[in-house]
LOTORLO-510918 format. One record per residue: x, y, z of N, C-alpha, C in turn. Coordinates in steps of 0.05 Angstrom, whole numbers, plus 5000, padded with zeros to 4 digits. Layout:
! residues N
XYZXYZXYZ...
//
This chain:
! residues 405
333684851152334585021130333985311136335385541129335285831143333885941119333486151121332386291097332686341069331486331060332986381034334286731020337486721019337386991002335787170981335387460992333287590975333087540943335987540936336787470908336287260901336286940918334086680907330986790909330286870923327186930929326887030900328287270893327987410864327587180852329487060849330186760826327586640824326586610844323786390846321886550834320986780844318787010839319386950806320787090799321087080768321086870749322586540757320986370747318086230752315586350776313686440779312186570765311886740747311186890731311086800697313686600700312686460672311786140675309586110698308285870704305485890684305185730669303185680651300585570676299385860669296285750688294185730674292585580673289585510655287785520670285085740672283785710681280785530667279685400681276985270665274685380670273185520660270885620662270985990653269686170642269986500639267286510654267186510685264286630699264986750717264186970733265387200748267787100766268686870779269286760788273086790775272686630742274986570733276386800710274087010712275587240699276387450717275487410738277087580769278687430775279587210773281887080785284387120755283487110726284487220713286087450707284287690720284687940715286988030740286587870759287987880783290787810786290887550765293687380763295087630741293787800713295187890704296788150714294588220732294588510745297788450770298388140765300488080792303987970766302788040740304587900713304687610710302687520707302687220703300387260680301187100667300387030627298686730639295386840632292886640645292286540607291386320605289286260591286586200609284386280595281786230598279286090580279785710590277085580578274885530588273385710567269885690575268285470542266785330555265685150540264085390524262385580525260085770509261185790481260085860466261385890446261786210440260086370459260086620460260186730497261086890502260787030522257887170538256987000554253787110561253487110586252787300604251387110633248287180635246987030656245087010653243287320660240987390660239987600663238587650696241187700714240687680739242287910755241287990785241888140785244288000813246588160825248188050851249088230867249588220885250488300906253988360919254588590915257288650906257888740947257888500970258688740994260588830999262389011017264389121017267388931010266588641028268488501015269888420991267588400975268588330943268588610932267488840933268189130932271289130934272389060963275089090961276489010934275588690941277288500913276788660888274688760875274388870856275789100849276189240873277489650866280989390867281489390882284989190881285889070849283489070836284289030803283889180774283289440793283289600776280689710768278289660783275489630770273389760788275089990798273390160819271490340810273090540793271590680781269790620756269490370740267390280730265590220752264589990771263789970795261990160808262890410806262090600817260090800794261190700773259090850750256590710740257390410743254890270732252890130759254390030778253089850799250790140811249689990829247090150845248690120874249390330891248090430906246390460928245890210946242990260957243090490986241790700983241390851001240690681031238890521031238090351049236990031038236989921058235389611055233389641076231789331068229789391100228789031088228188921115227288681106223688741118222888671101219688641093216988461108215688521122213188241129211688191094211687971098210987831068207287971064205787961090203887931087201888231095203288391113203088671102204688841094207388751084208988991066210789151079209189211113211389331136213289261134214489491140218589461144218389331178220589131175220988931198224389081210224689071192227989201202228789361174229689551190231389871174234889761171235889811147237989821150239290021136241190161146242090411132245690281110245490401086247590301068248490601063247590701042250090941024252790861029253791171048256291221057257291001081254690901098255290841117257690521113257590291096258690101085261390221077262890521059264790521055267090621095264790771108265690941132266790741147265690391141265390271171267489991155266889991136269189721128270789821106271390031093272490091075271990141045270289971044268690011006265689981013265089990987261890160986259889890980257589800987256689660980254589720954254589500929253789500910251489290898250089370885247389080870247989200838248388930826249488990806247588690789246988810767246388570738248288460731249288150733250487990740252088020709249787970688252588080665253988410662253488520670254088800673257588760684257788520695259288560710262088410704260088180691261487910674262188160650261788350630262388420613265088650625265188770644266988850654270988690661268988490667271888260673273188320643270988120631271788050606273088250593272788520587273788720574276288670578276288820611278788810627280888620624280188350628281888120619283988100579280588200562281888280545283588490539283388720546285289000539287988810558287688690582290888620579292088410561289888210547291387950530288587910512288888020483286088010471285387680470287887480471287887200460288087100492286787210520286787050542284786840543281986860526279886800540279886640512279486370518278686150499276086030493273986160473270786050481270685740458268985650463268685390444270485200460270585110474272084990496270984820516269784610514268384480536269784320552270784250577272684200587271583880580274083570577272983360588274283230610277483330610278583150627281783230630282883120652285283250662286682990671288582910661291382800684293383020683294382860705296683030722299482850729301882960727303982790739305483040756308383010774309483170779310083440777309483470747311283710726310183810713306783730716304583840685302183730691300183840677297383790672297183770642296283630637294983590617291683560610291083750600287783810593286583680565284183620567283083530536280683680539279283750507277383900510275683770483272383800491271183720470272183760444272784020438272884000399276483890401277083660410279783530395282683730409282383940419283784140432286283930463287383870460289283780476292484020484291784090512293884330518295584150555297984280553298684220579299484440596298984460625299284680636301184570658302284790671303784830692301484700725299584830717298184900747294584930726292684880739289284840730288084930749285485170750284285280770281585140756280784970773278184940762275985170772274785330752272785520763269885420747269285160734267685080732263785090738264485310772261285300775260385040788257785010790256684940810256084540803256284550778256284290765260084190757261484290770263984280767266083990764266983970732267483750709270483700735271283950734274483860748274083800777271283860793271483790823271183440810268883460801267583150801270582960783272383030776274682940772276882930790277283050809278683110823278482920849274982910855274182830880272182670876270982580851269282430846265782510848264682470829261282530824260082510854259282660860257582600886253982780879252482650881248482750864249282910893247883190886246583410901244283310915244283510937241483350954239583690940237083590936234383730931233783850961233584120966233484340981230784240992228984180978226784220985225784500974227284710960225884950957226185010924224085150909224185290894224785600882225685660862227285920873225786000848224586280840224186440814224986680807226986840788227686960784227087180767226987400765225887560749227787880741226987970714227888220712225888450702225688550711223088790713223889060704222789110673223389470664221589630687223289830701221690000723219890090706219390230685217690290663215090150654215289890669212189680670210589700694213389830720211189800741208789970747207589920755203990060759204590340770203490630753203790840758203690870785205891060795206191150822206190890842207090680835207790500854211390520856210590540886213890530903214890380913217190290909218990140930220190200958219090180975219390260994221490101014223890101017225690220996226590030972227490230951228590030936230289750937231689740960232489540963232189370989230589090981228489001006229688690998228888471025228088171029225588261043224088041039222087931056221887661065220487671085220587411108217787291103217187121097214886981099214086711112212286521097211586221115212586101095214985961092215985761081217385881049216686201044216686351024218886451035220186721022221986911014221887010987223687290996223887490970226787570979227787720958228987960952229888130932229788380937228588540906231388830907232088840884233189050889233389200856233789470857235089530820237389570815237489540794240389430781240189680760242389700743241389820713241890140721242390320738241390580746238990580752238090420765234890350772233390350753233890230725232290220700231389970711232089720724231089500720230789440747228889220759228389170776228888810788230788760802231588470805230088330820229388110824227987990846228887640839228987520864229087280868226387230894225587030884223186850907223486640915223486510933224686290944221786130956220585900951218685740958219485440968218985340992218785090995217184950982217684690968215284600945216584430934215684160930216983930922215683820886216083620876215383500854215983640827218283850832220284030816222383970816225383950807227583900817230083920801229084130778231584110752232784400765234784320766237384530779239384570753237284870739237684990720236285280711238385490710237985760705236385750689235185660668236285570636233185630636231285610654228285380649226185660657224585700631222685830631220185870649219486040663216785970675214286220676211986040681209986250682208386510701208386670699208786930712206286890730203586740712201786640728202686470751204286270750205186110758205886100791208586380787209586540803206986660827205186810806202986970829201586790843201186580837199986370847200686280878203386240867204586170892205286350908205086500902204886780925202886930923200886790933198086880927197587090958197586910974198187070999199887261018201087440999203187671004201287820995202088001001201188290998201688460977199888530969198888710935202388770931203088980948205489060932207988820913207888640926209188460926208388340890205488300896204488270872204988460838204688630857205288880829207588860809209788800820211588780807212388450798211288230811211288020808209087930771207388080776205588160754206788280727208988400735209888650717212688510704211788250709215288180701214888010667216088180655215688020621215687770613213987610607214387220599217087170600217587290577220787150569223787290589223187360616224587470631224087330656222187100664222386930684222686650680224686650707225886310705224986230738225886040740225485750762227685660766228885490786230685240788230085150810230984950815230584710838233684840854232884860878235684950894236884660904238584680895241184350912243284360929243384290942245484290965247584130962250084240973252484040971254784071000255183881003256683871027259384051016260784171038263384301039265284111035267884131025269283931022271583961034272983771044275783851065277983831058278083871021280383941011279584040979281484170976280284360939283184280927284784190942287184210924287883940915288483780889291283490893291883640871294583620883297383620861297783940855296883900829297384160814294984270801292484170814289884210807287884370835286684460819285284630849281984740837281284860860277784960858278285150856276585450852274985650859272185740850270785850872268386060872266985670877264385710864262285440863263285190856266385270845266484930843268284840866268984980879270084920911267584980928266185180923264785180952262085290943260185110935257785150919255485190933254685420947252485630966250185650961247985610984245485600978244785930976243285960963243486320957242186520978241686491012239386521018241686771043245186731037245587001049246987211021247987101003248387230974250787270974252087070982254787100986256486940958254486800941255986690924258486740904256786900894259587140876260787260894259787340915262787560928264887400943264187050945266386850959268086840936266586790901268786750888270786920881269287100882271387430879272787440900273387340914274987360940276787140932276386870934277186650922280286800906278086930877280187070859281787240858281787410880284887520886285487440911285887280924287387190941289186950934287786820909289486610897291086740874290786860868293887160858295787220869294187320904295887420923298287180923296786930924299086730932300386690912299886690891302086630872304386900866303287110877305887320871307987250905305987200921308587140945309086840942308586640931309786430939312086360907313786130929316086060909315385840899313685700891313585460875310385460878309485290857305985280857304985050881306684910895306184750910305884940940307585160936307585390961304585560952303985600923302085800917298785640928299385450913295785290928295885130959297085220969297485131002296885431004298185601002297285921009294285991004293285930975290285940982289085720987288585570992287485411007287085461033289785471037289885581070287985871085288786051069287686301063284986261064283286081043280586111038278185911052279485691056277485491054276285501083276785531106274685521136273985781126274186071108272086171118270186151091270985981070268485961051267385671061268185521079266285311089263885481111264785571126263385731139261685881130261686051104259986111093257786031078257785721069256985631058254685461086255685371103254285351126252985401134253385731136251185991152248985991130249885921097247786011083245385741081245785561096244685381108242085451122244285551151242385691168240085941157241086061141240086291141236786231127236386001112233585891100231185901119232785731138230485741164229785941171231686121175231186401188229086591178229486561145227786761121225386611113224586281123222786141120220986071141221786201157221185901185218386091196217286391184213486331197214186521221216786621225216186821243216687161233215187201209214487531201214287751228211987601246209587721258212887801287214287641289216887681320219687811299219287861274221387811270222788171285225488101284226688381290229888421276231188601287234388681284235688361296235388351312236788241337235687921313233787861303232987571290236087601261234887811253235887851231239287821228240287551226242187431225243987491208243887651188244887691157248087641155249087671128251687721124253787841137252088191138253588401158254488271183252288221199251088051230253187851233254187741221256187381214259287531211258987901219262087971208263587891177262287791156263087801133263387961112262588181125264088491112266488571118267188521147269088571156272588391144272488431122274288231107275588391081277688351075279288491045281688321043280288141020281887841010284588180992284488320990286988420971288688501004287788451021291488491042290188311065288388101067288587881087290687701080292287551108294687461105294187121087296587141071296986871053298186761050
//
């Protein structure tokens, strides 16, 4: 068969555009893939089970890659007014505080891959989508919505939702997250394997920390024995982020959700170094959490039919290179991209699929590797040349808004 005339291509494009797409889930993931489809004229609904709009009180990691995806929808210059900035990074010895490796950020991230790298408070950012999504369709985003279940034939999806809500769609993006209702429907329940590690999270008013104590620099990891950190501010440097990472068993609820004790925390990082402590100390009760980290195998297909993944519920990342949100933001406009160039939805999720999945298996892989690397007891050798990171793996070097689809 030869090509098709520009004037059929039109024909297809345009009944394209009135393809009923439903996304499941509103978490950074499915309101960038939202904002993306409208920004390309495609009319999204969005179900999120919450009954209100919230994310958790955390801070993420915006690198040049998902930078791209983000300015491509319009959301540069917010981005640039609220996100941080980091002048430099430097990864840390756990146990005297020494800088192990320098890394230089500012200007240097927009000079060398194109956009600027950013650390941003994870709802800061979620409230951005959401705006955005609304000023183009105030009635896009559907809350009170718990997804339960999907068939599919040729021509349609059909969705059911806890409160009695029965809708049919064209095409279903499951963006679900990391416990994901439409993977485990799609491909069946499979139990997470227990990491072996514990993770604690915190948010810190710079305003608590101990007079004239510095971050040297503000934005750091540290390497320890079976431990990790990484700390950065968020907020215009009003607030201070940190995640800790412990190997430690007889824990295992893999949940943001779960309160913990600040004593608790110092405890287990008893043997780091004062600074470390200071701000570990300084972090408010009701502002630290825990979870059990879980692992999940990559999967060697996201798509049947007319149903599909993105962000964690296709490719669900151990957090230890921080690539989680910026895979799904990538995820989310590249599966745009395909739906404005392809002629049928059977052409659109073969295009991302195609497009995404070896390099979000790959990434999900490396962030495998990367545990050992930030755990494994060598502080005292560590160097540049150890220091394996994101950058190091070439995963800056990427812009899902003009990689081919």
């Amino acid at each position: 068969m030869g090509a098709l005339p520009e004037e059929l291509k039109l024909g297809f494009r345009k009944l394209m555009r009135d393809v009923k797409i439903v996304l499941i889930g509103a978490g950074i993931g499915g309101l960038t893939a939202a904002l993306a489809l409208q920004a390309r004229g495609f009319k999204v609904a969005v179900y999120e089970q919450a009954p209100q709009l919230a994310e958790v009180g955390a801070g993420l990691t915006l690198s040049p890659n998902a930078t791209h995806a983000l300015e491509s929808v319009g959301l540069g210059p917010t981005l640039a007014r609220v996100a941080s900035r980091p002048e430099r990074q430097a990864v840390l010895h756990y146990r005297t505080g020494q800088v192990l490796v320098d890394l230089e950020r500012g200007d240097l991230p927009k000079k060398k891959y194109g956009a600027d790298y950013y650390q941003i408070h994870r709802a800061d950012l979620h409230t951005m989508l959401a705006d955005a999504v609304r000023a183009n369709d105030p009635d896009a985003i559907k809350l009170h919505h718990a997804f339960v279940g999907l068939s599919q034939n040729a021509n349609a999806v059909d969705v059911t939702f806890a409160n009695g809500v029965a809708i049919t769609a064209d095409v279903v993006i499951g963006c679900d997250g990391i416990k994901s209702a439409v993977r485990d429907i799609l491909w069946g329940k499979v139990a997470p394997r227990f990491t072996g590690n514990i993770a604690w999270r915190g948010l810190v008013p710079v305003e608590r920390l101990p007079k004239g104590f510095k971050l040297n620099p503000p934005s750091a990891a540290a390497v320890g024995v079976k431990h990790s950190m990484a700390r950065y501010l968020v907020r215009n440097g009003t607030m201070l982020n940190y995640v800790a990472f412990a190997e430690k068993t007889g824990w295992e609820v893999e949940s943001w959700a779960v309160r913990s004790e600040v004593s608790e925390l110092l405890a287990e990082f008893a043997d780091w170094h004062e600074s470390f402590h200071a701000f570990l100390a300084a972090t408010p009760p009701e502002l630290c959490f825990k979870w059990a980290i879980h692992d999940r195998d990559p999967l060697p297909q996201w798509t049947k039919g007319r149903v599909t993944l993105l962000g964690d519920a296709a490719h669900p990342m151990l957090p230890f290179l921080g690539m989680g949100a910026a895979s799904g933001i990538e995820d989310a406009v590249v599966l745009a991209r395909a739906f404005q160039a392809a002629q049928s939805i059977d052409e659109a999720l073969k295009r991302y699929e195609g497009a995404r999945r070896e390099r979000a298996t790959f990434i999900q892989l490396a962030s495998r590797e990367a545990q050992a690397r930030l755990q494994g007891g060598k502080a005292d050798t560590y160097t540049k040349t150890e220091h394996k990171n994101e950058e190091f793996l070439g995963l800056f070097n990427y812009n899902p808004a003009t990689v081919a689809v």
